[in-house]
C-alpha positions as CSV (number, residue, x, y, z in Angstrom):
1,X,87.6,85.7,99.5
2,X,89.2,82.2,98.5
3,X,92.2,79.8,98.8
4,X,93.4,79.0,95.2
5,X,96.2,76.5,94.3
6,X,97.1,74.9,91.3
7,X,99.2,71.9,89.3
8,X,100.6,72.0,85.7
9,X,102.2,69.1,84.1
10,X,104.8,69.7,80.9
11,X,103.0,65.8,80.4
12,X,101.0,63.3,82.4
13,X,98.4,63.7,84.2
14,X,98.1,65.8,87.9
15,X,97.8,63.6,91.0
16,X,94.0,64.4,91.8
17,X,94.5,63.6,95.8
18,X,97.5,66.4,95.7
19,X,96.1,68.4,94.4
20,X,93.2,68.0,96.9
21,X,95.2,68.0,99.9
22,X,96.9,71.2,98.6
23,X,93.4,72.7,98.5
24,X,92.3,71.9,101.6
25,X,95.4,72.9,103.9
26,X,93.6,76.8,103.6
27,X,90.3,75.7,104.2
28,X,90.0,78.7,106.9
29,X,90.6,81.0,104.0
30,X,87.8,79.5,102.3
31,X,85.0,77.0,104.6
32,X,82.0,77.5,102.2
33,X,82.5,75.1,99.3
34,X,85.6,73.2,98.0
35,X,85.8,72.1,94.1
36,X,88.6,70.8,91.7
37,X,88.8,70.6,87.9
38,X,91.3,68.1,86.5
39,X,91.9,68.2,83.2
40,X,94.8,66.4,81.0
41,X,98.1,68.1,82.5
42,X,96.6,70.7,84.5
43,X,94.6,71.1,87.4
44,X,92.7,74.2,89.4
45,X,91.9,74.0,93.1
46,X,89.8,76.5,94.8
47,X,88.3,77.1,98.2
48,X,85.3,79.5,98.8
49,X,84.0,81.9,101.5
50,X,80.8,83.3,100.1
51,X,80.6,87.1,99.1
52,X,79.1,87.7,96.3
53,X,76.6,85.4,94.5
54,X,76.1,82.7,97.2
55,X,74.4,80.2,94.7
56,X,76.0,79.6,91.3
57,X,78.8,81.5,92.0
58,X,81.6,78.1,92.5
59,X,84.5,78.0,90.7
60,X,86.4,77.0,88.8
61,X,84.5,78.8,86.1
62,X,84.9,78.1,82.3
63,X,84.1,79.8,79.2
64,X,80.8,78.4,76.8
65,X,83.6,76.1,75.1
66,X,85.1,74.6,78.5
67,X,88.5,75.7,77.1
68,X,89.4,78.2,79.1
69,X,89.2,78.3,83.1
70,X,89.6,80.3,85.9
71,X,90.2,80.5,89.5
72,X,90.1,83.5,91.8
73,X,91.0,84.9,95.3
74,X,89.2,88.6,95.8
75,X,86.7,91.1,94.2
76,X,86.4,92.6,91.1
77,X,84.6,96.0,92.4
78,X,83.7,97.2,88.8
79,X,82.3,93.8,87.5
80,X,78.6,94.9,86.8
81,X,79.7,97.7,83.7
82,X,82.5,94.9,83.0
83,X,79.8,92.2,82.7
84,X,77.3,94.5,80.8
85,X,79.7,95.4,77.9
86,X,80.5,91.7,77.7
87,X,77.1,90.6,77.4
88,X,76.7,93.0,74.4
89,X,79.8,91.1,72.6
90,X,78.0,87.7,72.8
91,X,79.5,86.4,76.1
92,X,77.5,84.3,78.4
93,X,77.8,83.9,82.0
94,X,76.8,81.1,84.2
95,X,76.6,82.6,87.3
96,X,76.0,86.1,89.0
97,X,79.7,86.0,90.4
98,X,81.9,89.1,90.2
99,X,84.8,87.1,89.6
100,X,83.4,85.2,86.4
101,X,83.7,88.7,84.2
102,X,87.8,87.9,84.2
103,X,87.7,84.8,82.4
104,X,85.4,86.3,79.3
105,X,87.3,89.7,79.6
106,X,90.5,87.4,79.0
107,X,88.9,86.0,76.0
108,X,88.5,89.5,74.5
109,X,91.7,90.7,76.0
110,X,94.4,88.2,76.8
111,X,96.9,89.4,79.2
112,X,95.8,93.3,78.4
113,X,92.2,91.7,80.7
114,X,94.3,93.0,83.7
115,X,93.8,97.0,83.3
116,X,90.2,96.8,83.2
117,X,90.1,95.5,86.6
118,X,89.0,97.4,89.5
119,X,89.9,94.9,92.7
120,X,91.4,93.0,94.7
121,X,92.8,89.7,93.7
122,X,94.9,86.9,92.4
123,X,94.2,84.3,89.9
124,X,95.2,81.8,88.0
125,X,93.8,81.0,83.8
126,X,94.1,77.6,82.6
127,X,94.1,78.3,78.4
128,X,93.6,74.8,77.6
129,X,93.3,75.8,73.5
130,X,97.5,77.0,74.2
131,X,98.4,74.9,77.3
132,X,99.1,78.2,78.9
133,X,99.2,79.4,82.3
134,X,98.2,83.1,83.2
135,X,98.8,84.0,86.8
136,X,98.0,87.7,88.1
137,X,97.8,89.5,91.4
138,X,96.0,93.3,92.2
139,X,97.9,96.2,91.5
140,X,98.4,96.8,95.6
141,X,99.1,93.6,96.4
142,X,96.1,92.8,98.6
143,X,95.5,89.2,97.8
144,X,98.7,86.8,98.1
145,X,100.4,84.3,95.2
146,X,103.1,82.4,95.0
147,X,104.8,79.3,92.9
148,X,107.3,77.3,92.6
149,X,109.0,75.3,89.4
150,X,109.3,71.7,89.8
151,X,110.7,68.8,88.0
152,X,107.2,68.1,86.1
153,X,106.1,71.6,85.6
154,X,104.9,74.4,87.9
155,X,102.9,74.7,90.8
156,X,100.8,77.6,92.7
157,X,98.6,78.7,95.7
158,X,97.7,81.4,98.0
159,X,99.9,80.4,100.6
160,X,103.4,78.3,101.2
161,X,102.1,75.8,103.5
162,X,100.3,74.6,100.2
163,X,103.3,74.5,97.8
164,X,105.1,72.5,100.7
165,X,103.0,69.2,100.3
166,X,104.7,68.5,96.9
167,X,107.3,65.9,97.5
168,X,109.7,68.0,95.0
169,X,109.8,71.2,96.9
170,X,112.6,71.2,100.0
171,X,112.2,73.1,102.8
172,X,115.4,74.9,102.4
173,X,115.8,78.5,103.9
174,X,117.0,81.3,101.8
175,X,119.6,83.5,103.9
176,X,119.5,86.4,102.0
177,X,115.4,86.1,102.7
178,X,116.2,85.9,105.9
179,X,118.2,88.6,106.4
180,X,115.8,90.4,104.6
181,X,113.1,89.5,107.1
182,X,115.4,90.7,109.8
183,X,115.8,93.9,107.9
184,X,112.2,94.8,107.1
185,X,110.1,92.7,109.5
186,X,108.9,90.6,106.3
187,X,110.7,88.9,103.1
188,X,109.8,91.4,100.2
189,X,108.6,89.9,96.8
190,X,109.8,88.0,95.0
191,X,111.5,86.3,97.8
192,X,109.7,83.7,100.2
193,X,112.0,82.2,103.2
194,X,112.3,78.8,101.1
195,X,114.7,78.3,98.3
196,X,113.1,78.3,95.1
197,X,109.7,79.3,96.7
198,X,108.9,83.1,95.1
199,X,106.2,85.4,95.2
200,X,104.2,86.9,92.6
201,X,104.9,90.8,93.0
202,X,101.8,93.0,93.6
203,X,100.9,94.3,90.2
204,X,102.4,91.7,88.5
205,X,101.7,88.6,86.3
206,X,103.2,85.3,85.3
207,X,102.9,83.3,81.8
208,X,103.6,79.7,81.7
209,X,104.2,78.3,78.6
210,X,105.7,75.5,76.8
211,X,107.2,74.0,79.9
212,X,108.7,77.1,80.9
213,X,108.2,80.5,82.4
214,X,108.0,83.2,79.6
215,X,106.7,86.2,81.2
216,X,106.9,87.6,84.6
217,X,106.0,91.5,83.6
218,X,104.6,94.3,86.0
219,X,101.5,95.9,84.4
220,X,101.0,99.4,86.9
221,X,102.8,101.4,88.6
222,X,102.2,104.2,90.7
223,X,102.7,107.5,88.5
224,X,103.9,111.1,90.8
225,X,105.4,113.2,87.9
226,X,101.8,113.6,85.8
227,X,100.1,116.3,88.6
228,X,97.0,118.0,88.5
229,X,97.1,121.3,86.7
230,X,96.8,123.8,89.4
231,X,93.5,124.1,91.6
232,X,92.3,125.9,95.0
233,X,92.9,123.1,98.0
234,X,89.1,123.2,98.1
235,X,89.1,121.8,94.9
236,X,91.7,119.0,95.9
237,X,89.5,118.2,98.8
238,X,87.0,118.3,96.5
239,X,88.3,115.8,94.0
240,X,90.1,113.8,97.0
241,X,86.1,113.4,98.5
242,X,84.6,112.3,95.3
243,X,87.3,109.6,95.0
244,X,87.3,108.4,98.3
245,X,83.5,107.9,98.5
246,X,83.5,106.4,95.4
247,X,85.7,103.5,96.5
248,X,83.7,103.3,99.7
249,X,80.8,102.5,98.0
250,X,82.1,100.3,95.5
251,X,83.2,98.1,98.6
252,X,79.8,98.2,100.4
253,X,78.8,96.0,98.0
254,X,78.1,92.2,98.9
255,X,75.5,89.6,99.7
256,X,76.4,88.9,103.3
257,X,76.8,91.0,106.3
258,X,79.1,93.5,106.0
259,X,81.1,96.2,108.6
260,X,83.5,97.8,109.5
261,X,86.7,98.0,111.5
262,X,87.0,101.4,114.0
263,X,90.1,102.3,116.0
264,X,89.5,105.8,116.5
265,X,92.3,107.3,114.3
266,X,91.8,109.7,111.1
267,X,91.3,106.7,108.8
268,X,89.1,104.0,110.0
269,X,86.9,107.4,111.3
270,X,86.5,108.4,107.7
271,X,86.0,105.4,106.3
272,X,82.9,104.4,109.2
273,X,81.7,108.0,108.7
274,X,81.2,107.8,104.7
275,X,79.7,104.5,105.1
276,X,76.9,105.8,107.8
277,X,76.3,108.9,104.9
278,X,75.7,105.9,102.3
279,X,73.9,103.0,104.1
280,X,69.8,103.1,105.2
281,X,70.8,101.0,108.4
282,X,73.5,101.8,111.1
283,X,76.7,100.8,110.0
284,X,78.4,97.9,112.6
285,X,81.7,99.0,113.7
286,X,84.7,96.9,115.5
287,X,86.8,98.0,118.6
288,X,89.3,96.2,120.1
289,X,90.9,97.3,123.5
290,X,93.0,96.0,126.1
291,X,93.8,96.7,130.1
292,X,96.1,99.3,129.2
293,X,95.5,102.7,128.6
294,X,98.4,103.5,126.7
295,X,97.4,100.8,124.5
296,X,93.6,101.4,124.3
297,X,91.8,102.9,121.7
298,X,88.0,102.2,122.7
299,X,87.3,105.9,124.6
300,X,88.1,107.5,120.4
301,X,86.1,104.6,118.7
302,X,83.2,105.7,121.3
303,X,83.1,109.1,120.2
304,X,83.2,108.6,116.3
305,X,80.7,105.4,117.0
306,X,78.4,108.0,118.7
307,X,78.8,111.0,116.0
308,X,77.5,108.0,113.2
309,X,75.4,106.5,115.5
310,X,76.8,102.8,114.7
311,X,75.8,99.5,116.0
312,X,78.7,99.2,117.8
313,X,80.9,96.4,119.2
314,X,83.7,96.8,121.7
315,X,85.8,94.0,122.9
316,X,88.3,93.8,125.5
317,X,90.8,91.0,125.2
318,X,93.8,89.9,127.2
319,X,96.1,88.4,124.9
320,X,97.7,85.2,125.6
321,X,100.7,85.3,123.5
322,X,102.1,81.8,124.4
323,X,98.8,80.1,122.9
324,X,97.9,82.6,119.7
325,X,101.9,83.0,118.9
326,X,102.4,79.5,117.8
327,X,99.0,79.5,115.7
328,X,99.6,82.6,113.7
329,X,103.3,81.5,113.4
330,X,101.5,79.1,111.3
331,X,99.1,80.9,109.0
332,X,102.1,83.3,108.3
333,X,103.9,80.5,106.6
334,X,107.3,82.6,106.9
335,X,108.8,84.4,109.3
336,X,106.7,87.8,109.8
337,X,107.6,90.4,112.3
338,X,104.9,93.0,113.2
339,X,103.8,92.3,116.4
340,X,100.7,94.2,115.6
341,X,99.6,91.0,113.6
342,X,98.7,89.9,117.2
343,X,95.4,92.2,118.0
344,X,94.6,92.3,114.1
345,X,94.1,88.6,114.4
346,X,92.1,89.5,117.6
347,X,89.7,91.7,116.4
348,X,88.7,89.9,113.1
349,X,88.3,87.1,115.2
350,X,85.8,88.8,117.1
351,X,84.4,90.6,114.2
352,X,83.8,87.5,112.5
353,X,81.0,86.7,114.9
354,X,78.7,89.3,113.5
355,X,79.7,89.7,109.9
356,X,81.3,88.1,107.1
357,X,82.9,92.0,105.7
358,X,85.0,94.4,107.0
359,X,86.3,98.0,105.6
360,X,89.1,99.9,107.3
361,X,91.7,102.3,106.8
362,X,94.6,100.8,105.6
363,X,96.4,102.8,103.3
364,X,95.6,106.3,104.6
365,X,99.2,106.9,105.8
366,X,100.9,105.9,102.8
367,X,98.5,108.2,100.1
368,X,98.9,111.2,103.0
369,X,102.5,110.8,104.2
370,X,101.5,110.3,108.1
371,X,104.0,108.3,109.1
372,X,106.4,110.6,111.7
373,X,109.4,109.2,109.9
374,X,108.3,111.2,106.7
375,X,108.7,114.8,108.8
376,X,111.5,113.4,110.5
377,X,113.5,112.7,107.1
378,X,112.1,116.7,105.6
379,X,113.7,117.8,109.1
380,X,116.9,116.2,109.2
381,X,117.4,117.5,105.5
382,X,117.0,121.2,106.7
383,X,119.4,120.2,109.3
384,X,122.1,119.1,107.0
385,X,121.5,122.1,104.9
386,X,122.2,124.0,107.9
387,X,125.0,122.2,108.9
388,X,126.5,123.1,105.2
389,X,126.5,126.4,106.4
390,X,127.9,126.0,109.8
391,X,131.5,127.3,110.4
392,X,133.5,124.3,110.3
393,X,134.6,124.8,114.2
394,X,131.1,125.0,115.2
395,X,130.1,122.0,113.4
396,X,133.4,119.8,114.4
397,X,131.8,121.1,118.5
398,X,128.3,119.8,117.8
399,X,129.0,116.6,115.9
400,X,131.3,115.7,119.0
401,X,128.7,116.3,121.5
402,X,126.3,114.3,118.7
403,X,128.9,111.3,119.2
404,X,129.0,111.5,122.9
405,X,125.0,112.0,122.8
406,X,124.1,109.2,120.8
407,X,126.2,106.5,122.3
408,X,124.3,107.5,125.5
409,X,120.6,108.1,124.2
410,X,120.5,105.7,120.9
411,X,117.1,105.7,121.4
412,X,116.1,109.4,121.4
413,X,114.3,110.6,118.3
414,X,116.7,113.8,118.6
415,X,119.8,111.5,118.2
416,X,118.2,109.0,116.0
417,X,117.4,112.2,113.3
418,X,121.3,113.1,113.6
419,X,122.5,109.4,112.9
420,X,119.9,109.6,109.9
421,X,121.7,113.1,108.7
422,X,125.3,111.3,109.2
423,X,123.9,108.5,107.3
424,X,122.6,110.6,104.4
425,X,125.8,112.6,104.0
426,X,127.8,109.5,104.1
427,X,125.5,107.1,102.1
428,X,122.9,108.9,100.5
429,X,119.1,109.3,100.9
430,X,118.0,106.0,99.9
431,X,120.6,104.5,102.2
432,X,119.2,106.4,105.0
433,X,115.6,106.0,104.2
434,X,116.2,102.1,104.2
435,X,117.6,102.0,107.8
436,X,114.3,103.8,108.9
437,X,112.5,101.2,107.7
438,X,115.3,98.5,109.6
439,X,114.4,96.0,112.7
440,X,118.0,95.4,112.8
441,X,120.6,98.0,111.8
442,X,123.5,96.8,109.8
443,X,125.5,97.0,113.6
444,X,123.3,95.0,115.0
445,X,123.7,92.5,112.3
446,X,127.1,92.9,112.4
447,X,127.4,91.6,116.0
448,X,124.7,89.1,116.3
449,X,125.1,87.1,112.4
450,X,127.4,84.2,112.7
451,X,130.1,83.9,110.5
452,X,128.8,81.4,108.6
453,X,125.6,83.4,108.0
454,X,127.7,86.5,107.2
455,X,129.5,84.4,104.7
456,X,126.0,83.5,103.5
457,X,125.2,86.8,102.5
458,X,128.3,88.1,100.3
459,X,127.3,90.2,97.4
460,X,124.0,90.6,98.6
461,X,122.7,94.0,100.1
462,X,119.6,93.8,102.5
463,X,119.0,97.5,101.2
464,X,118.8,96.5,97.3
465,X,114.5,96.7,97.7
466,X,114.9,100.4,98.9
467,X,117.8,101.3,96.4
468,X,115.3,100.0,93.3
469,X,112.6,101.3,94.5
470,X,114.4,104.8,95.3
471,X,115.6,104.8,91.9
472,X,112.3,103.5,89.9
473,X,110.6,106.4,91.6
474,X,112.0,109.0,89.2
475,X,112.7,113.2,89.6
476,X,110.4,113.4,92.0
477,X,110.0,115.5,95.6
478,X,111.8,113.3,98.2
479,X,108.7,113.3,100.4
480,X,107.1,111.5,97.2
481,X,110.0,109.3,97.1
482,X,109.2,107.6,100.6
483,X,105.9,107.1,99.7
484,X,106.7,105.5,96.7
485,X,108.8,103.1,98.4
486,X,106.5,102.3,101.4
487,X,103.1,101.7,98.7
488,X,105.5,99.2,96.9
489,X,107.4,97.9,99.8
490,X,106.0,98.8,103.6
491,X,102.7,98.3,102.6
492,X,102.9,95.7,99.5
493,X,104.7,93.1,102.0
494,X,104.0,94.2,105.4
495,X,100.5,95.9,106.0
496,X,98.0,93.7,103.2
497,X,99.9,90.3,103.9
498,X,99.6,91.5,107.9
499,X,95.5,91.8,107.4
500,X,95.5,89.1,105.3
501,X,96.5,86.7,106.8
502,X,94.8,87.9,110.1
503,X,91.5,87.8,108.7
504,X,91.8,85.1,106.2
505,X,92.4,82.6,109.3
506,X,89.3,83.7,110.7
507,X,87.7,83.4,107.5
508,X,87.1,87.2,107.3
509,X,86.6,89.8,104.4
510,X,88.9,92.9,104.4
511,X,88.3,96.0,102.0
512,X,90.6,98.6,101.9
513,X,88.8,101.9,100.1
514,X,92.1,104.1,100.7
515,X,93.9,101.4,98.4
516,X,91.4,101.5,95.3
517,X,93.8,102.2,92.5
518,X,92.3,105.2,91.1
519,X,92.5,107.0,94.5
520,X,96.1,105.8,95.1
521,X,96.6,107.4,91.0
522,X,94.8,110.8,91.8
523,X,96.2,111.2,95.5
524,X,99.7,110.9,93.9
525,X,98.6,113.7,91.4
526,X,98.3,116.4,94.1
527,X,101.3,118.3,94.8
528,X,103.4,116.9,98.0
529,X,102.9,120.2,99.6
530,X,99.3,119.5,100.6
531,X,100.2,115.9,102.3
532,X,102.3,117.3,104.7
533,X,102.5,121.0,105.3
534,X,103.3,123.1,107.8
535,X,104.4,119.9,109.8
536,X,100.9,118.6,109.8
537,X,100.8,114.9,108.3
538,X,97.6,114.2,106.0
539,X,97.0,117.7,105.9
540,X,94.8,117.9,102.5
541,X,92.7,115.0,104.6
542,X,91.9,117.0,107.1
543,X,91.3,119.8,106.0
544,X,88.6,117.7,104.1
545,X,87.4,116.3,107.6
546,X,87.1,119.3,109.7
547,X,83.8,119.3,110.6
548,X,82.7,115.8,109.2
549,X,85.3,113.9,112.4
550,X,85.0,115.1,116.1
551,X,87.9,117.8,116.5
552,X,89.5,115.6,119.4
553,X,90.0,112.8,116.3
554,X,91.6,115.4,113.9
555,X,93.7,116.2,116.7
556,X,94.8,113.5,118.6
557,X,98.4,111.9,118.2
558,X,98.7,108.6,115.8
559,X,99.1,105.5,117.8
560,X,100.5,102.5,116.5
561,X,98.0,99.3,116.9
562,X,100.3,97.8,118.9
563,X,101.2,95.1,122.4
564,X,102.9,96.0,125.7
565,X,105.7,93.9,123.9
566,X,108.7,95.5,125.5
567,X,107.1,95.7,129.1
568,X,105.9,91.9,128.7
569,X,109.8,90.5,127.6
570,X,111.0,92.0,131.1
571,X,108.2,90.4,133.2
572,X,105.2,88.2,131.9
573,X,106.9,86.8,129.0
574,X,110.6,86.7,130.3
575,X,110.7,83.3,130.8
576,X,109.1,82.6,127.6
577,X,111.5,84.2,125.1
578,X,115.0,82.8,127.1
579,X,113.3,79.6,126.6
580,X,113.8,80.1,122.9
581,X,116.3,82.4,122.2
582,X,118.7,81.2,125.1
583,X,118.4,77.4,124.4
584,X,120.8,75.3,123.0
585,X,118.3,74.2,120.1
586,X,117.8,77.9,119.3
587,X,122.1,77.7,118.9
588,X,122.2,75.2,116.7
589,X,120.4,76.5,113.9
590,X,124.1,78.0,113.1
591,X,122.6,82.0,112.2
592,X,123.7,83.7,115.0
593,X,126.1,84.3,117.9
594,X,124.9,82.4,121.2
595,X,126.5,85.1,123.1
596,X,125.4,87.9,121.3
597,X,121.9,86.7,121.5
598,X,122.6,86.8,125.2
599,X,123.8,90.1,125.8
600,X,121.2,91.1,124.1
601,X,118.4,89.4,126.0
602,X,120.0,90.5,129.2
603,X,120.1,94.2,127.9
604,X,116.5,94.2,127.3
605,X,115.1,92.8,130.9
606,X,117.9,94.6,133.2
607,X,116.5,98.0,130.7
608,X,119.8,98.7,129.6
609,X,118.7,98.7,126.3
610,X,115.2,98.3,124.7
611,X,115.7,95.6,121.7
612,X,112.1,94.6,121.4
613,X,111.6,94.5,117.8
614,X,115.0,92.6,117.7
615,X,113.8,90.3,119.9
616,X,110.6,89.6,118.5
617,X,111.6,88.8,115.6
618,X,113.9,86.6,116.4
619,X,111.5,84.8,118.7
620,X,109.3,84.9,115.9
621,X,111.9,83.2,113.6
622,X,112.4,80.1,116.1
623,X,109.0,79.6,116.2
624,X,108.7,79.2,112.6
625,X,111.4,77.2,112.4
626,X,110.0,74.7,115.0
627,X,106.9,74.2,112.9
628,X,107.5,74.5,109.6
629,X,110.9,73.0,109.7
630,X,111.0,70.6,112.3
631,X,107.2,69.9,112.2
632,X,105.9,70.9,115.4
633,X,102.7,71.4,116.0
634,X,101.6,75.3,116.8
C-alpha cells in the first residue's frame, strides 16, 4: 500500500519542492521509501509501504523507453499470469513488483488495461509520447483518488490534505457536500467537502489531455439481471465456496507478515477459517474488546480462534475519544461520520505490531443482504400490500393510532417500519430507501439548517445518489435493488474509505476477499431468494458454513462494531460536545440554528430523545472545521 500524488503542467516545469511536500504529508500511508520523477511538465510522487517485492519494487516505474510511467496505491492480485503473458510479447520488467504489470499491460492495451485487473488500487500513467494523463481507481472503490484542476493544469493524490498545499486550491466548503455528509455519514463521489476538490468514482477513470479533461468514464458495473441458469442450493454453495476461497488465497499472498482481523461475526469467521484450511502455520488473528459487554466481541473471537487454532491476539482498550478524535479528524481530510472509525483505527493500530497484512470481512453484508434494514424494507412492503386490502375504516383506525404511536415512540423499529411504508406510498421506494440510509431526516434538517444554509441548497436533493443509483439498477427484485445501491454507495464511500483510512494511518494492509470482483459478479448471479429467505439474512452463506463455523457464530445476532456513543454524550463526554456544539465559535460558522442545536443537545442528555448520530456528526464537523479550516492542530 502507497500514498500517490501528482502535478501536470499544460507548460513549464512542476515545482520539484511541491511536489515533495505533497508527497510527504501521507508518509503514514507509505514509511518505507519515498521517490519523485520530474520530467518536463509533469511530475509523479509516490510513497511506499513494502508488500510485495521489498527490493526493486520502487516506483515510479517506467517502460524499456522511459516514456511511459506509472505510480500505484494497492495490489494487483492476478499479476503473475498478467506478467507471464507479457513476457511472451517482448515486455521487460525491472522489478518483481505486482504493480509494474499495469504500466506494460497499458502499453498493449491503453485504457482497455483496466479489465484485466484483479485488485485493489488507484493510479496514475504519465504517457510522456501523448502528454496524457490516465488516472484509475478499483472497481469497489478500495483505494482512494482525488484531483483538482488548477490554473496551470491538474493535480492528484490519495488524499485532500495533499491537494491543499497548492497555493491555487481554496479551502472553500461545498454545502450541498455538506449536506450530503449530514445525510449519509460521508460525501459520496464525486463530491469532496471543498469546492472544486472531486473524487475519482470507484470503477472509474480519468484522461487528461491537451490541457483539459477528456474522459471521466465508468468501466464495471455490478450486473443482477444475467443469473445463473437454475442449480440445487448445494450447487450455489458450491460455486459460492470455490469463489470465495479463491479470493482468499489470492490475498494470502505477500512478502511480509500477514493476518487477519477476527470479531466473531459470520464474516471475519469465514474468512480466518479458509485461511487456517490454506496456510502450513497458524493463522494470527486480531480482537479488539472493550469494558463493556454489550460492546464486546472477544468471548466469539475466542471460540472461532480455538476451532482454527490461531495465534491469537486480544486487546482490550479504553478509548480516549478527546485525544484519538482530533487525530483521525485529520487523516479523514473531510467530515466523516461513523463512529465505528474509532475502534477500527484501534485495532489496526494494535495489529500493526505484529504484522504488516490484514484480511477481514468487509463486504459480506452487502453480497448476502444482512443488513436488518433489508428484511425490514421486504416487510414493510407486505404490510402496505396489506394495507391495500384493508377496509378503508379499518385502515383510517390504525394509521391514527400509527400517528399517535410514532410521535411518542419515533425510535421503535415497529413505528420506524410504518413511517417507511407512509414514505413509500407517498414518495416511492427509492425515496424511502434513501431515508434508511439518513443521519438526519429531511425534519431534522428542516429545523436545525439555517436559512442561509437552506438557501444554499436550492435545486439540490440530498437523495439524488440513491434516486441514480435506484434507477441505474435496472428491472431487478427490490431486495437486489438495496444491494445495488449500498455496493455503489454504503460501501463505496463509507465502509473502504472507513478502513482505509484507519489502517493506512497506522501504516497497515487491509484485504477484503468478499469484495474480489468476480465474487461480487457471481454472488449477484444467484437468485435473491437464497440471500435472504425465510427471514434469515445471508442464508445461502450459511448454509455453506454449517458445520465449517461453531453453531453459536451461525446463530448469534449481528452486532454493529460500534462505541457506548450515546451513553458517553450524557455523562463522560457531556462536557466535551457542549463545548463545541454550544459555543459561540461553533455559531458562527452560519450552518445551523444556535437554538436548534440546543434543544437538541439538551434532548439527548436529559434522554428525552436519543440524537447520537446527529450529534456526532456534527461534533465531527466542528472538529474538521477547526483543523482543516482554521488550522488547528489535532
Amino acid at each position: 500500500m502507497c500514498a500517490i500524488c501528482g502535478i501536470v503542467n499544460r507548460k513549464g516545469r512542476v515545482d520539484g519542492e511541491l511536489l515533495r511536500k505533497m508527497t510527504d504529508i501521507m508518509d503514514y500511508r507509505g514509511p518505507d521509501e519515498s521517490d519523485f520523477l520530474l520530467r518536463e511538465i509533469a511530475g509523479l510522487g509516490h510513497r511506499r509501504l513494502k508488500i510485495i517485492d521489498l527490493i526493486t519494487g520502487r516506483q515510479p516505474f517506467s517502460n524499456e523507453d522511459n516514456t511511459v510511467f506509472l505510480i500505484c496505491n494497492g495490489e494487483i492480485y492476478n499479476f503473475r499470469e498478467l506478467r507471464k503473458s507479457l513476457n511472451e510479447k517482448g515486455h521487460r520488467f525491472k522489478s518483481n513488483s505486482d504493480n509494474e504489470v499495469i504500466l506494460h499491460l497499458y502499453e498493449e492495451k491503453g485504457v482497455d488495461c483496466l479489465s484485466e485487473l484483479r485488485g485493489m488500487f488507484a493510479f496514475a500513467i504519465w504517457d510522456e509520447r501523448s502528454k496524457k494523463l490516465f488516472l484509475a481507481r478499483d472497481r469497489i472503490g478500495k483505494k482512494p483518488l482525488v484531483y483538482c484542476e488548477v490554473p496551470e493544469g491538474i493535480i492528484f493524490a490519495s488524499e485532500i490534505k495533499a491537494l491543499l498545499l497548492h497555493p491555487y486550491v481554496k479551502k472553500e466548503i461545498d454545502p450541498f457536500a455538506l449536506d450530503l455528509f449530514l445525510t449519509y455519514q460521508a460525501v459520496p463521489a464525486p463530491f469532496t467537502i471543498f469546492k472544486g476538490i472531486r473524487k475519482i468514482p470507484a470503477a472509474h477513470y480519468l484522461v487528461w489531455q491537451e490541457g483539459e479533461i477528456k474522459d471521466i468514464v465508468g468501466y464495471w458495473d455490478i450486473n443482477f439481471t444475467e443469473k445463473i441458469r437454475q442449480k440445487s442450493e448445494y450447487e450455489y454453495t458450491e460455486l459460492l465456496w470455490t469463489k470465495l476461497v479463491e479470493a482468499t488465497k489470492l490475498r494470502m499472498i505477500a512478502d511480509v507478515p500477514l493476518g487477519a482481523f477476527l470479531s466473531g461475526g459470520i464474516d471475519s469467521s469465514t474468512i480466518v477459517g479458509i485461511m487456517s484450511t490454506l496456510s502450513r502455520t497458524p493463522v494470527k488473528t486480531f480482537s479488539i474488546g472493550f469494558d463493556r459487554k454489550d460492546f464486546d466481541e472477544l468471548r466469539y473471537a475466542k471460540i472461532v480462534a480455538d476451532r482454527f487454532s490461531t495465534e491469537h491476539h486480544e486487546f482490550i482498550v479504553k478509548p480516549n475519544i478527546i485525544e484519538v478524535l482530533p487525530q483521525l479528524v485529520w487523516h479523514y481530510n473531510e467530515p466523516f461520520g461513523d463512529s465505528s472509525m474509532v475502534p477500527t483505527y484501534y485495532v489496526a493500530r494494535e495489529t500493526k505490531k505484529y504484522v504488516t497484512v490484514a484480511l477481514n470481512g468487509d463486504g459480506g453484508d452487502e453480497n448476502f443482504a444482512g443488513y436488518t434494514r433489508y428484511w425490514q424494507m421486504l416487510l414493510m412492503k407486505k404490510l402496505q400490500y396489506g394495507m391495500h386490502i384493508t377496509p378503508h375504516s379499518i385502515k383510517k383506525w390504525l394509521m391514527d393510532a400509527f400517528i399517535e404511536g410514532y410521535q411518542k415512540y419515533p425510535d421503535s423499529t415497529f413505528f420506524r417500519i410504518w413511517k417507511w411504508m407512509d414514505d413509500v406510498e407517498r414518495y416511492g421506494d427509492a425515496y424511502a430507501y434513501g431515508r434508511r440510509l439518513t443521519s438526519f431526516s429531511p425534519e431534522y434538517k428542516n429545523e436545525i439548517y439555517s436559512d442561509f444554509f437552506k438557501s444554499e441548497l436550492k435545486n439540490t436533493d440530498a437523495f439524488s445518489p440513491v434516486n441514480q443509483l435506484w434507477e441505474e439498477s435496472g428491472p431487478i427484485h427490490l431486495l437486489e435493488k438495496m444491494i445495488y445501491t449500498d455496493l455503489h454507495l454504503y460501501l463505496a464511500d463509507v465502509l473502504t474509505v472507513k478502513m482505509d483510512i484507519a489502517s493506512m494511518a497506522n501504516s497497515l494492509e487491509t484485504r477484503s476477499p468478499f469484495l474480489d470482483h468476480t465474487f461480487v459478479e457471481t454472488i449477484a448471479s444467484f437468485p435473491a431468494e437464497l440471500k435472504l429467505k425465510r427471514w434469515t439474512p445471508k442464508y445461502i452463506l450459511k448454509k455453506k458454513l454449517q458445520g465449517f463455523l461453531p453453531e453459536e457464530i451461525l446463530q448469534r445476532e449481528k452486532m454493529g462494531f460500534g462505541l457506548p456513543v450515546e451513553e458517553w454524550f450524557r455523562d463522560a463526554l457531556k462536557d466535551y460536545l457542549s463545548s463545541y456544539l454550544l459555543s459561540d465559535i461553533f455559531a458562527s460558522r452560519g450552518f445551523f440554528k444556535s437554538e436548534a442545536v440546543k434543544k437538541m443537545v439538551e434532548q439527548h442528555i436529559y434522554g428525552i430523545k436519543n440524537h447520537t448520530s446527529r450529534l456526532w456528526n456534527l461534533l465531527i464537523f466542528e472538529l474538521w472545521y477547526r483543523i482543516f479550516m482554521e488550522g488547528e492542530k489535532p
